[in-house]
C-alpha angles and dihedrals in degrees: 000000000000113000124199132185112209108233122025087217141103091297095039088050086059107044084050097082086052102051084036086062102036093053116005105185127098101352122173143152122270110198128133096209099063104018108159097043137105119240119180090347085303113129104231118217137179123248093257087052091051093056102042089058110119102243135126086217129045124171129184133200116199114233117167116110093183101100094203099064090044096065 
């Protein structure tokens, strides 16, 4: 299982910890804006990335506090 955690900044750094303990398995960054990159040790790759990794389960954690870019 692929998990992603939606927003490499403050509030996806945080959430981080918590998906990191609930699942611990392959965790990673999910943000358009700085896809490529490496945040916390966390590889960060964009949503089209996300969805073209070769896995039978994909999960994904919503991490993004700016309601602008929510909606």
């Amino acid at each position: 299982m692929i998990v992603g955690v939606y927003g490499a900044s403050g509030c996806g750094r945080g959430i981080m910890p918590l998906v990191r303990g609930q699942y611990g398995t392959t965790l990673m960054f999910v943000d358009d804006g700085c896809a490529g990159t490496l945040v916390n040790g966390h590889r960060v790759v964009d949503w089209a990335g996300f969805l073209a990794l070769d896995s039978v389960e994909k999960r994904v954690s919503i991490a993004i506090a700016a309601s602008r870019v929510r909606t």
